[in-house]
Structure formats: C-alpha cells, structure tokens
N, C-alpha and C positions, 0 to 999 in steps of 0.2 A: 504493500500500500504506500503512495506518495504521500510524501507531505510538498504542502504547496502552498504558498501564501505571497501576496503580490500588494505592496503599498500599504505594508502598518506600521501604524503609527500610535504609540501608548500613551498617556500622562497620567500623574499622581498629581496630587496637591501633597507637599510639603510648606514645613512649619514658615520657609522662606517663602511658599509661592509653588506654581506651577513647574513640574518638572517631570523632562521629559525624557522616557528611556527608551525609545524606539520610535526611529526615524524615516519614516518611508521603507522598513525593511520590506526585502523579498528577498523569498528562499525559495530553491527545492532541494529537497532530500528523494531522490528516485527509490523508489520501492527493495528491499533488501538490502539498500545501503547502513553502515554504521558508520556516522559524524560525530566528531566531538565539538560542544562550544566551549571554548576558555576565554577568562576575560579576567578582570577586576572587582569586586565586589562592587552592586552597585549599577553594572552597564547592563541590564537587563537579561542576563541566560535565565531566571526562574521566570521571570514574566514572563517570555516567551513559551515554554513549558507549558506555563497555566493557561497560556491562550489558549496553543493550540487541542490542551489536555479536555478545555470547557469548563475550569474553575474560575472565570474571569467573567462571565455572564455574554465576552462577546460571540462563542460558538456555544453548540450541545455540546454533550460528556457522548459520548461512543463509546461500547465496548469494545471496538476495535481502535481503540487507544487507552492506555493504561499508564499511569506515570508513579512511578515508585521516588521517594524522598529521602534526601540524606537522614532523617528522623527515622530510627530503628523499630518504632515503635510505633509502627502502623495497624497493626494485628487485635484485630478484637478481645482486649484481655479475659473476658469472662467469659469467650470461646476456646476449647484447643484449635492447635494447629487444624485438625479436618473439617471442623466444625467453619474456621472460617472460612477454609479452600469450597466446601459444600455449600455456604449462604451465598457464596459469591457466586457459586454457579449457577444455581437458583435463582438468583437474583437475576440474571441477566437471561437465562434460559428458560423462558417459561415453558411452563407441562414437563418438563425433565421431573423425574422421580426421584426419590430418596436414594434407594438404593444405586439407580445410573449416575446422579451426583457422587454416593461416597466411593464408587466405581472410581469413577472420572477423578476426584481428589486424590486416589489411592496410588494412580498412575503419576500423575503429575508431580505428587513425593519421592517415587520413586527416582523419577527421573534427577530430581535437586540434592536426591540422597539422602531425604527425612522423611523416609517411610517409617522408620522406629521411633519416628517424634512424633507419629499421629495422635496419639490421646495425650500427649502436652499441650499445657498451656504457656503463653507466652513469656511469662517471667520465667520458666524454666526453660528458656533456649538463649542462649548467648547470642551476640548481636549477631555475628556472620549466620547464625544459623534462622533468626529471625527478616535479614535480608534475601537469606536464599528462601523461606517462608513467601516473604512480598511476592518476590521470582515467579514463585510457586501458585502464585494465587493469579498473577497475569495472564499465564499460560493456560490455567484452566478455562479461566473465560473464552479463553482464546484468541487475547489480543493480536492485532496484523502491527502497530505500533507501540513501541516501547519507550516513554519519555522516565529518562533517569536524571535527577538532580542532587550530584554529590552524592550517589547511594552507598561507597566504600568510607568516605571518605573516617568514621569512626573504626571501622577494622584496622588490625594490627597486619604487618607485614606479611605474615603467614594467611593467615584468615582473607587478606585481599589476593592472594596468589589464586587461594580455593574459588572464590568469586570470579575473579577475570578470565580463569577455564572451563569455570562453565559457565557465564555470562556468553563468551565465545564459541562454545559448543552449541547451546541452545539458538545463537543467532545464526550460524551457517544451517544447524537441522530442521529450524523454523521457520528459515528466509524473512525472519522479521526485520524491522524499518526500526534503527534505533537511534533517537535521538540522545545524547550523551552530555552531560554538564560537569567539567569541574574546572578543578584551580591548579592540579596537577598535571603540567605538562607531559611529564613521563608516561602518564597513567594514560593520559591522549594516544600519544604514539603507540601505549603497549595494546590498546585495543582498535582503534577506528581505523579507517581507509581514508579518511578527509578530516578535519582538524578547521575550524572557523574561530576568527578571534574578535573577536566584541570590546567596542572600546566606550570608557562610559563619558555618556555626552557633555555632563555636568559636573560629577564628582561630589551633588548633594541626594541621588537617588536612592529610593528605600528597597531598590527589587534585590 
C-alpha cells in the first residue's frame, strides 16, 4: 500500500503564537518500501505519523495502517497478551468468532516468538517483549502500513538487535509499507532502503 500525500501543511498554536511544522510537504512512500525520517526534535516526524495514522482528525484511522509508539506501554493492562491481540481483531473484523480470533492471535505470537507469553499480562513482559506485543497486535489486524515512532528507542542494545531482525523479517515476509521515525542515524541505515531528513522550520514546535 502507498503512502501519498501532496501539499500539507500543519500549524499548532504555541504559547508565542502560531507555528508551523509542515510546509507544503509531499511524499510518497511506494508500497513495500521501508523509509526512515530523522530530524531534530520538534521538525515534525510525529505529526506526520499522526496524520497520516488519522489521530489528527484530518484523515480516518484504517486498519490498514497501524502506528506503534516509542511508549512501551501500549497494551491493555487489565488484558493479557491474547486477550489484547483477540479485541483487536475483533474489533476491526466483524462476524470473526472467538475461537478464529484466538486462532488468528495464536499465530501471530508465534510468529514475534511470545506464544509462551499468551496468558501474560502486560506488567509481566519486559519492554522488548511488550514492543514485539505492539508488533504482534499490527499484524493481526492485518495492517498493509506500519507507522513507527521511536518504537526501540527504550531497548537496551541486545533487546534492539532482537527487534531490528524481526522488524526486518516480518517487513520483506509481509511486503509491508513502513514508515520509520527516529533520532538515530545508525539505527536508519541498519534498517531502511531510503533515509528522509526533516528540518524544523522554527525551532519553537511542540510535535
């Protein structure tokens, strides 16, 4: 699935006034590809994110876009692990049954390697394994786009190796569209085909 966007332009009201994090941009990202944006705090790579994710009221939310967050702690705490992978598929898949959801959940663990975390709850998985959770929960739905912001960036160096190989595996076995955010250059290179740099317009922006 493409991402495609032609002449946007954002503003916030800060405390000095109007300001503005997105300039006339246009992008595409062709279908299968993986981008990374790096920039400065501030130049807009989350607002863009939220755009194009439909947290920003100016598109819909699609199930075939899904955006995972540097915040590890996305996971329904009063759910386990299956239990969230099952509402989310539920949720987006109507008439799907109980059983083909914990099916469908059961797979999709497998694949992230926390089939044995199924009846966990979230305080009992340590961050990398609550991030491959997110992962975990994308793919069920069955997202065609994956917007990440900052998702490693709290993993320890071992823990982000585990992530970046199957982050990598899952994107060539999915032909998923991923749009990527961080502040680490290295971390650009060790994953994307294309690499975008964002510069911020002002230097007073809250994105």
């Amino acid at each position: 699935m493409d991402i495609k966007l032609s002449g946007i332009t954002k503003e916030y009201w800060h405390e000095e006034g109007q300001v503005r994090v997105l300039d006339n941009l246009s992008l595409h990202v062709p279908s299968g590809s993986f981008v990374s944006i790096i920039g400065p705090s501030g130049c807009g790579k989350t607002t863009l994110l939220k755009l194009i994710g439909g947290f920003d009221g100016t598109t819909k939310p699609s199930r075939d876009i899904f955006m995972i967050f540097q915040d590890s702690n996305q996971l329904f705490p009063w759910r386990t692990l299956g239990s969230n992978l099952c509402y989310a598929i539920r949720k987006t898949h109507k008439g799907i049954g109980s059983a083909r959801a914990e099916e469908r959940a059961r797979e999709v663990l497998s694949e992230v390697g926390l089939l044995a975390f199924y009846h966990y709850y979230p305080h009992q998985l340590s961050g990398g394994m609550k991030q491959r959770g997110a992962l975990a929960r994308a793919l069920a739905v069955g997202c065609k786009v994956l917007l990440m912001d900052e998702p490693f960036t709290s993993l320890d160096r071992e823990n982000k190796e585990i992530a970046y190989e199957l982050l990598l595996k899952i994107w060539k076995e999915k032909k998923l569209t991923v749009l990527f955010v961080t502040h680490d250059l290295e971390e650009a290179k060790r994953l994307s085909g294309q690499i975008l740099y964002f510069e911020d317009l002002n230097g007073k922006s809250p994105a």
